[in-house]
Structure formats: C-alpha cells, structure tokens
KEVORO-836772 format. One line per 2 residues: their letters; for each residue x, y, z of C-alpha. Coordinates in steps of 0.25 Angstrom, whole numbers, always signed. Layout:
BEGIN
A	X Y Z ~ ...
//
This chain:
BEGIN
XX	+337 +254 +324 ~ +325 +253 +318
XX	+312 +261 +321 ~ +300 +253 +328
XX	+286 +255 +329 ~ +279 +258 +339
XX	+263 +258 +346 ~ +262 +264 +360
XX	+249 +264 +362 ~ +250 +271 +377
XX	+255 +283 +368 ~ +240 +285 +364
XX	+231 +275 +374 ~ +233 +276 +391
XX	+228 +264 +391 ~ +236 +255 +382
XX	+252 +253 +385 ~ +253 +246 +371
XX	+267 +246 +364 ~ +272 +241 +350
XX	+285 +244 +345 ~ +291 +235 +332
XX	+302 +240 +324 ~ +292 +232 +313
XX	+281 +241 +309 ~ +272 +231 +305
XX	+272 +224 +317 ~ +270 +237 +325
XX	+259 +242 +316 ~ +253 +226 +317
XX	+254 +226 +332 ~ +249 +239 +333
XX	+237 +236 +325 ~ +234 +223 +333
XX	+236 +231 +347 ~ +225 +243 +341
XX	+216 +233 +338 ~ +216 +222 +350
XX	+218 +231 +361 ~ +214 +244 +355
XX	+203 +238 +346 ~ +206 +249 +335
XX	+211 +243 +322 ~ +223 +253 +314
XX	+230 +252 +300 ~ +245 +252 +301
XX	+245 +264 +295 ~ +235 +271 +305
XX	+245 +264 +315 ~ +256 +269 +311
XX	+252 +282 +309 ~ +247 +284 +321
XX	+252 +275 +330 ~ +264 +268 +328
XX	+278 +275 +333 ~ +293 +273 +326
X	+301 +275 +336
//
C-alpha cells in the first residue's frame, strides 16, 4: 500500500474542517496550496507545505 498525503487543516485551525489526502503528492501539495490561498488567503511553497503541513500517513 502506498503512503498518502495528507492536509488536515482542523489539526491547526478551529475553524476550518478541511481535509486532503492523495496518495499523489503533487496533487496533495497543489490542492493544499489552492485551499491556503482561496479559503485561507495565505500563498505557501510546496516545500513550506510540505514541511509544515502535509502528513504521510
């Protein structure tokens, strides 16, 4: 099985219940970034997503 990628922006925001999880990590680190910014207004590198907040579970 492969390992996935994973957001979970309620780990780090009460107010936002906002979940990716890809077993691509592109897609996850895209989606991500796309979230941040639209809902979040905060604009990341994949790297600074990934470092921060991206989970492989």
């Amino acid at each position: 099985m492969a390992n996935a990628h994973k957001l979970d922006c309620e780990a780090v925001s009460d107010t936002c219940r906002f979940i990716i999880q890809s077993e691509d990590e592109e897609e996850a680190v895209e989606l991500a970034q796309k979230h941040m910014k639209n809902v979040h207004g905060q604009e990341y590198t994949g790297d600074e997503l990934r470092e921060e907040y991206l989970q492989v579970v």
